[in-house]
N, C-alpha and C positions, 0 to 999 in steps of 0.2 A: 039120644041114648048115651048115658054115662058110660067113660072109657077109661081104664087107669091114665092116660094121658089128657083126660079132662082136670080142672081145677076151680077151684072157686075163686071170685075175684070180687073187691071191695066195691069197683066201679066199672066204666068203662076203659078198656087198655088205649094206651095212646102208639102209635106208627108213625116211624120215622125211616125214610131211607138215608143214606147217606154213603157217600165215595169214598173210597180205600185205594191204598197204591201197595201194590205187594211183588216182589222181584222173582222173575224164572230161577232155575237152576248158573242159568250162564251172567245173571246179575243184570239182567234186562229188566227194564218198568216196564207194568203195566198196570191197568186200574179195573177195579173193581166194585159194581154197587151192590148194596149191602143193606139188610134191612134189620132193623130195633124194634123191640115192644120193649114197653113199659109197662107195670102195675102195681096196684097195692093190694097185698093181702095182709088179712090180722095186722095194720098198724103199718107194714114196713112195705118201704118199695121194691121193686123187682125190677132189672134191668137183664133183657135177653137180647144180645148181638151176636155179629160174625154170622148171620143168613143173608148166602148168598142170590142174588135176584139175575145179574144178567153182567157182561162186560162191557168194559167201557173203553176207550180209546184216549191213551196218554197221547198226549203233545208236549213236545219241549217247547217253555216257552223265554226264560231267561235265567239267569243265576244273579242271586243275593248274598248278600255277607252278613254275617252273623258272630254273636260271641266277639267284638273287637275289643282291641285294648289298646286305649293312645300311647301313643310313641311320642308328638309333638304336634305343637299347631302353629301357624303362623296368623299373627293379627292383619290381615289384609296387605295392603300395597301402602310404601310410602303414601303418609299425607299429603292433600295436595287443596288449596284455597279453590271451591266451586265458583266465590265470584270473578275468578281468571279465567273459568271455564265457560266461555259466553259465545255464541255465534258472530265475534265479528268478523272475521274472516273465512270463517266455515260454516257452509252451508247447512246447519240441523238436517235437512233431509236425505243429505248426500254423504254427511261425513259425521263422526263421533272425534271424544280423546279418548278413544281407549287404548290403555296399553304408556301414556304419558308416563306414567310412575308404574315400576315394579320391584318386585327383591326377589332375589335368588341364594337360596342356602346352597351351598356346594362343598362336598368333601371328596375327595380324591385318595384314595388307597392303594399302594403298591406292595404285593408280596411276592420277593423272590428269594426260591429257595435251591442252592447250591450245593453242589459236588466236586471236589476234586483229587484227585490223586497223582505223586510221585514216585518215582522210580528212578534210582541213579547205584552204577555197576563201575564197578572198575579194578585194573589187573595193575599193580608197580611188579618192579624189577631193579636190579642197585648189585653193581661190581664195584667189589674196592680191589687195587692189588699193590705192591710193595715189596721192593728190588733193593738189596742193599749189598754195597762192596767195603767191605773190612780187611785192611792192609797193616801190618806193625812193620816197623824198621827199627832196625839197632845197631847202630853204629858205634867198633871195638876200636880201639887204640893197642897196636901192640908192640915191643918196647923190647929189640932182639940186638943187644950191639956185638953179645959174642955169638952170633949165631941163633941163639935159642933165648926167649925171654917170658917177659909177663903181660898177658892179653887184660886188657882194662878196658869196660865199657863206658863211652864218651857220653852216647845220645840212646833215648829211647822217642820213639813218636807212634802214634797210632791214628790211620786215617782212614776214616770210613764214607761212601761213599751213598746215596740211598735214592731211589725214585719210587712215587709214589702216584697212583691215579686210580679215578674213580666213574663209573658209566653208569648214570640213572633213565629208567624208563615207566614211565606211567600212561596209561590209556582208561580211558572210561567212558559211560556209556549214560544216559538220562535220557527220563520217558517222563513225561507230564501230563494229563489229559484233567479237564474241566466243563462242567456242566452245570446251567443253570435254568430252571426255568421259573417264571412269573405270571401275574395274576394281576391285573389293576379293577377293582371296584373303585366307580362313580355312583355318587348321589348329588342328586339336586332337585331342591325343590323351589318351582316359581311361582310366584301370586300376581298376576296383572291388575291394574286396573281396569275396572270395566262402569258402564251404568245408563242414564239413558237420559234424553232431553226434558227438561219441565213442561210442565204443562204452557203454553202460551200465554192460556188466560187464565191462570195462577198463578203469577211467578212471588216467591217468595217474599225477593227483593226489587223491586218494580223500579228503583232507579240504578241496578245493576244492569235487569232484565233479566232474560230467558237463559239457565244457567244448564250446561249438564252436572247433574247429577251424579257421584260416582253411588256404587252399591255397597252398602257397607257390611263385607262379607270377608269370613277366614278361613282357614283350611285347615282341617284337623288330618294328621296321619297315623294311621291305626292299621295294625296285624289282624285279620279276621280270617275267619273259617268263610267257606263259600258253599252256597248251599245252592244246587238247581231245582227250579219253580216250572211244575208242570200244569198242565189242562187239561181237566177230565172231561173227554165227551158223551154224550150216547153213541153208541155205532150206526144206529140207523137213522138219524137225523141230524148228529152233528150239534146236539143242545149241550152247551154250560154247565155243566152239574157244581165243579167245586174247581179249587186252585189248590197243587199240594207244595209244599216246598221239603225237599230230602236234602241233607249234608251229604256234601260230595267225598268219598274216601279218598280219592285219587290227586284230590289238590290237597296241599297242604296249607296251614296257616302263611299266608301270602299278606302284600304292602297294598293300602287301599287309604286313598283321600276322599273325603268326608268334606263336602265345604256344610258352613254355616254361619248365619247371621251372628254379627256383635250385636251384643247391650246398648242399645243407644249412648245410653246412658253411664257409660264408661267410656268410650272412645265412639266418634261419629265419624265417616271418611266424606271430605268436604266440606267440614267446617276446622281451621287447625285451632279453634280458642272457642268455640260455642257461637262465636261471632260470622256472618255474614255478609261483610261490606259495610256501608251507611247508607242513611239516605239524608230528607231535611232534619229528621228529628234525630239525628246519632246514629246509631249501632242500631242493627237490622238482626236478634236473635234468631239463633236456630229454635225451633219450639219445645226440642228436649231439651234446653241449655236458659229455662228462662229468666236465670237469675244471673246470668254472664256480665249483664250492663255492667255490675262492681268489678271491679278487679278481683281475678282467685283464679283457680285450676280450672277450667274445665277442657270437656273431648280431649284431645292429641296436647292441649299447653299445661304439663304438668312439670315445670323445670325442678322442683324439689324433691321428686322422685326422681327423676332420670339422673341430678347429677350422685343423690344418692348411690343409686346402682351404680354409675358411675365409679362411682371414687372407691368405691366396692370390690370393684372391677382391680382397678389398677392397682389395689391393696395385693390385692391375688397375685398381678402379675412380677410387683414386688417382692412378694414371699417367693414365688416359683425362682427368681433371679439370686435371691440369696440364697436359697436352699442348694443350688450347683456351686453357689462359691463361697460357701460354707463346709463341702462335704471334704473329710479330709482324705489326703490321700497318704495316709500313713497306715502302712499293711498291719499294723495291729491294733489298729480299729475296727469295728464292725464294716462288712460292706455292705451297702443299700443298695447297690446296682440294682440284683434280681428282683429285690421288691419294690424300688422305682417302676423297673420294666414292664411287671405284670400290671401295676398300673397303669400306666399307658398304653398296654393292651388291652385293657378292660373291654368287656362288652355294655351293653346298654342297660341289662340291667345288673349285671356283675359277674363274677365268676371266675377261680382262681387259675391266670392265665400268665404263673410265674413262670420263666424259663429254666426247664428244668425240672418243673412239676406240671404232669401228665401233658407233653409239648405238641401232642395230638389234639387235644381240646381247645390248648390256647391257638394252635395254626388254626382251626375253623373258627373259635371264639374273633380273632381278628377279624375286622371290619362291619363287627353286627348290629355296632351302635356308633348315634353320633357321637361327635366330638363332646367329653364332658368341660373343655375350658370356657370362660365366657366373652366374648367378647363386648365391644361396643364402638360403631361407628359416629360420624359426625359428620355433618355435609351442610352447606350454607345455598339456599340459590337465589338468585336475586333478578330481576326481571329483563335486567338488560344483559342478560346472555350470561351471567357467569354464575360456574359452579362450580362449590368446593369441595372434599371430597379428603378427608382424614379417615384411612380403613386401616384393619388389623388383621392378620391371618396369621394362623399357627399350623406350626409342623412339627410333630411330631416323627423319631424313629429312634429304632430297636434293634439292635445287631445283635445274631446270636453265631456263635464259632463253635464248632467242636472238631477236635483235630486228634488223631494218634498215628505215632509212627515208630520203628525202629530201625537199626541200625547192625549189620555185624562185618565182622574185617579180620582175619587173618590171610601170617606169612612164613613164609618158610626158608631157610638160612644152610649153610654149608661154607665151614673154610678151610683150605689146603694150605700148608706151609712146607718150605722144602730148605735143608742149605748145604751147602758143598765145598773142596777145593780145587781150584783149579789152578796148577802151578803156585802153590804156596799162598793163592788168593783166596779168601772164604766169600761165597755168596749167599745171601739169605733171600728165597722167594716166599710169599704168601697173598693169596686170593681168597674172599672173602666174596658169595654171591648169597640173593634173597630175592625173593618171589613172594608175593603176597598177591591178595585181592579183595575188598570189599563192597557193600549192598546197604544201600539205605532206603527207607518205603516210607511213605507218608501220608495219610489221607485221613481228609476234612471233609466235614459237612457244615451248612452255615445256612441261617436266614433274616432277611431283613427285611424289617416292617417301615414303610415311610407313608403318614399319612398327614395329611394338608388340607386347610377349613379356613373356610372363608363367608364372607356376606358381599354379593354384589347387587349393586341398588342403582335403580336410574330413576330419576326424577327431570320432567320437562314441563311443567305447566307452561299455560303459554303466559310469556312475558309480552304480549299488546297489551298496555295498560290503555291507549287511548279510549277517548269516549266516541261510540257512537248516537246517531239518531234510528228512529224508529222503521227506516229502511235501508239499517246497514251500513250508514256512508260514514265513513270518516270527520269528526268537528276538528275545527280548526279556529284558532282567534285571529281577532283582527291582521296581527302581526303573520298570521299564516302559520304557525308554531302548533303543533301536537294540544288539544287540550287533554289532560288526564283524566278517567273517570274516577273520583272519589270513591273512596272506601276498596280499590281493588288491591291488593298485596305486592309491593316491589320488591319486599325479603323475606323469608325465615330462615330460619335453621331449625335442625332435628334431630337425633340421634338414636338409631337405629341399634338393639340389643338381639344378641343370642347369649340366651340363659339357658348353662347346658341342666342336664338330667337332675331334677329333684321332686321330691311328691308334693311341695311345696305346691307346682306349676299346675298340679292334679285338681289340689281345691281351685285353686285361682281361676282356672277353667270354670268348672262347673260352676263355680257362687260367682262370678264376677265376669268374667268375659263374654262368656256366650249367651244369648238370650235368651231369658228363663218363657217366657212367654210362648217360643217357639219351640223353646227345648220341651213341654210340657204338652206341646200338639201332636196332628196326626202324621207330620213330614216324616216320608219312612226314612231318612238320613236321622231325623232326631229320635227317632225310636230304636236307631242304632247304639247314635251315641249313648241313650239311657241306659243300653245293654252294657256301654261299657263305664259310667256313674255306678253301675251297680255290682262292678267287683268285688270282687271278697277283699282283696288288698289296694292299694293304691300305689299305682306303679308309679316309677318316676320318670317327667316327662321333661322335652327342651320346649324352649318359647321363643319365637319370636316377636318383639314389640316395637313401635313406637315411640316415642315422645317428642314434642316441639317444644323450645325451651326459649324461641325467638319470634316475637310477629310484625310486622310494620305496616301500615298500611297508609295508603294515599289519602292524607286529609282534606276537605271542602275547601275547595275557593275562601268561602266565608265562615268561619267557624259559627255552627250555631249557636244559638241563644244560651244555650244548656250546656255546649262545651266547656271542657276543662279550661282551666286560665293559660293551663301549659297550651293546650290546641292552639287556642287565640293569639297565644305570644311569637309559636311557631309560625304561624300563617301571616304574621303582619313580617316578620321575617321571610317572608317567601321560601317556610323551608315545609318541602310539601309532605313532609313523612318520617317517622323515627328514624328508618336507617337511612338517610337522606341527613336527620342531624348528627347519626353514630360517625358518617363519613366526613364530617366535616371539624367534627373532634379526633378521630380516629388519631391521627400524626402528632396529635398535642397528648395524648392520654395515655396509647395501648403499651407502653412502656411501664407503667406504671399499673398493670392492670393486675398485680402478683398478689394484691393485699386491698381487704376494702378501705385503709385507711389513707396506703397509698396514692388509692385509685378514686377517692374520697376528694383529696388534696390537688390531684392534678385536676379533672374535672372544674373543679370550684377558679383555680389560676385559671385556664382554657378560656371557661366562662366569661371573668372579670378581664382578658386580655384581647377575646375576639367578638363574644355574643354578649355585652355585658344587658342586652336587655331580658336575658332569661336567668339572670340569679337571681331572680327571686323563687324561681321554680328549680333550682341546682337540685335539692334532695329529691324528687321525681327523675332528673336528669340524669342523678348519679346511680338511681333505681334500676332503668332502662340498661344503663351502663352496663352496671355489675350482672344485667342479666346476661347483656350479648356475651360478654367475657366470661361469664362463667365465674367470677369471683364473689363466694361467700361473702354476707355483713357480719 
């Protein structure tokens, strides 16, 4: 029987239930199932929800982050050579190296902000008085011989006599009082190495051996919203229906790291040059690097970008040094203080935080971003224990004063004067007294910003070069002497970069560092960061990186067939390795290492005066050279 609430429909209608989470009056979850129809009528579909069927039972079951926005990432842990990383001292079952190499971003912030106030009272008092005796005398001649004559004056004189003194008194009073309090923010962020043993019966490099692995992994840091992820059950059986996740009102946009895989193919952690060790036949490729055999860039050895950045760097820290001794200090010139200040108070992504203007904003704006200067470190290590270690750290600070005070002081005066005769004597008395008292108040307010950044790095591969055999024991030659295993690393050098805040770091990110492969999967870390590739603007971000700009490694007993001539030449010289021949040039050359023409010439003399059988290979020599040193051709 047809009802006005009947309808006609094109087919059959489709049902669907589905879970809902909907909040009490007191902002409590709970969940809801809920049923849908579908249909089509004349042409068009029809969608009927919100009927409800029965309750469900929320469970809390974690919290997620959502909406981030990078702040900065760091490129993993110092690089570190995997064919050093071999079982022969450590057990693979027992023991790893993790943790051998790390870097640590640190900034340290102090803000204190001050009060004080003075107070200083005081009453004078001051008698003068003054006593004077006034005498004339005149002395007559008089001139009587009949009796009676003529009075004639001889002398006149006038003598006065006078005392004078004076009684000061002053008393006063001061009150001082002073308050300050402070605030210190720390940040640091640390990346370890970590990773895991090779397969046994794969090893990559089979007359290395069985190497660990490190992971080649970075760590992004991003502000994200937090959202908590519940479980909808049935009530009466406790079944799965759905997962919801709701953004939490009560946390705010908070700090969260995000690790993720690198690019192979950009930087690898465990190989510092694309390269492997050796074995009979040469150089033992990584299998993303399989064009490394030539000489060029690849993974972590890219010396013409690093000393670029470099020299980049120090351009900077040039300008920063004249620009203080340049500023002039002639008061009818502009002053740049205040807008220096607000600079180096800046936040991370800007914000006008000059002193002076609205100094509520710039106090919380202080400490909300890193450091924008850039640094770059430099560190050498070498197998028999030593390690060097050129670092930079910046400090920053900001004094702000403001002080007002006044001052008032009056006094008040009275003088008596008297004079008289006494027996033909004239006396003159007068005193003179005054009373005053004055108040002066003082009070300041002040704050100061000190903030300090730094990069701290350890690096410890293991320096056993020796060779083992196949269960662990220690080779030795006839003579009883260490033999070395070819192809493992006795130096590099690297140089370790913080590039502060640019969007520049933003692309570089996403098309180049991180791996596009992974970034494009189901990893909910990389579905994160997609959320944050897909900002409306492109924030700017710090970096941390890498580079190796130095490698040596232990050459074969015998050079192979296919070795360089330079290899051959070295090895009939008993010189087992690059930086093995940097040190034994090193006292004849690094004097000279200021200019490639210089360092060109010493090199070539060095050669012809101690190794003359390697000049014919000098321009390879003086190659290596100019890389250790760092000097441009």
């Amino acid at each position: 029987m047809r009802t006005p609430f009947h309808e006609t429909v094109s087919g059959a209608p489709a049902v669907a239930e589905y879970a809902d989470m909907q909040y009490t009056a007191k902002g409590e979850a709970f969940g809801v199932l809920k049923r849908a129809y579908g249909y089509l009528r004349d042409g068009r579909w029809y969608l009927v929800t919100g009927y409800k069927v029965g309750d469900l039972v929320s469970e809390w079951v974690s919290q997620v982050q959502f909406d981030p926005q990078l702040v900065g990432y760091v490129e993993g842990a110092p690089p570190v050579p995997s064919e050093n990383l071999t079982p022969n001292t450590i057990d693979p079952d027992r023991a790893t190296y993790d943790s051998v190499a790390s870097v640590e971003l640190t900034q340290a912030e102090e803000v204190v902000h001050s009060l004080s106030s003075a107070k200083e009272r005081s009453v004078d008092a001051a008698f003068d008085f003054a006593l004077s005796n006034e005498v004339d005398v005149d002395m007559w001649m008089i001139a009587a011989p009949l009796g009676f004559g003529v009075a004639k004056s001889m002398a006149k004189a006038k003598v006065s006599v006078g005392v004078r003194g004076s009684l000061e008194f002053s008393n006063s009073w001061a009150d001082e009082t002073a308050v300050s309090q402070g605030e210190n923010t720390a940040r640091a962020m640390k990346v370890d190495l970590s990773g895991s043993w090779e397969d046994p019966l794969k090893p990559l490099n089979p007359s290395v051996g069985r190497r660990y692995v490190p992971v080649n992994t970075g760590f992004a840091v991003v502000q994200s919203q937090t959202a908590d992820v519940f479980a909808l059950r049935l009530a009466h059986s406790g079944t799965l229906v759905a997962y919801r996740i709701q953004p939490n009102p009560d946390i705010p946009k908070d700090w969260n790291v995000v690790p993720f895989p690198l690019n192979p193919r950009y930087t690898k952690q465990g190989t510092l040059d694309g390269t492997v060790g050796y074995d009979e036949h040469g150089k033992v490729l990584d299998p993303d690097y399989a064009g490394a055999r030539d000489h060029g860039e690849y993974s972590y050895y890219k010396p013409r970008e690093a000393y670029a950045i470099k020299r980049r760097i120090q351009r900077d820290q040039q300008r920063l040094r004249s620009y203080y001794e340049t500023v002039s200090t002639d008061t009818g010139t502009p002053d740049p203080t205040a807008e220096r200040a607000g600079r180096v108070l800046g936040g991370a992504i800007g914000g006008d935080t000059t002193p002076g203007k609205g100094r509520e904003t710039a106090g919380n704006a202080t400490g909300d971003g890193f450091s924008r200067r850039d640094l770059v470190n430099t560190y050498v290590w070498t197998a028999d224990g030593g390690f060097f270690a050129e670092t930079t750290e910046t400090t920053d600070v900001v004094s702000e004063t403001t002080s007002g005070s006044y001052s008032m002081s009056g006094s008040v005066g009275a003088s008596v004067g008297t004079s008289f005769d006494v027996m033909g004597v004239g006396v003159n008395a007068q005193l003179d007294a005054s009373v005053g008292g004055g108040m002066s108040v003082t009070r300041a307010r002040g704050r100061e910003a000190t903030r300090s950044f730094g990069l701290n790095v350890v690096c410890s591969p293991s320096g056993n070069v020796q060779q083992y055999d196949a269960n662990r024991k220690p080779v030795f030659d006839a003579d009883g002497k260490p033999v070395n295993a070819p192809g493992k690393v006795d130096a590099y050098r690297f140089l370790s970069f913080y590039l502060g805040e640019d969007t520049e770091h933003f692309d570089t990110f996403f098309h180049k560092v991180v791996d596009p492969s992974w970034l494009d999967g189901t990893d909910p870390n990389a579905a994160a960061l997609r959320q944050a590739r897909q900002s409306d603007r492109k924030p700017p971000c710090w970096r941390v990186m890498h580079r190796v700009t130095f490698v040596s490694r232990l050459l074969p007993p015998l050079a192979a067939a296919g070795a360089a001539p330079l290899e051959q030449a070295m090895r009939q010289l008993d010189v087992e390795s690059n930086y093995e021949l940097v040190r034994r040039l090193d006292p004849y050359v690094k004097g000279a290492a200021t200019s490639a023409a210089e360092l060109s010439a010493a090199v070539r003399a060095a050669l012809a005066a101690h190794l003359p059988e390697l000049v014919p290979h000098a321009d390879q020599v003086i190659g290596f050279l100019a890389q250790y040193y760092g000097v441009e051709g």
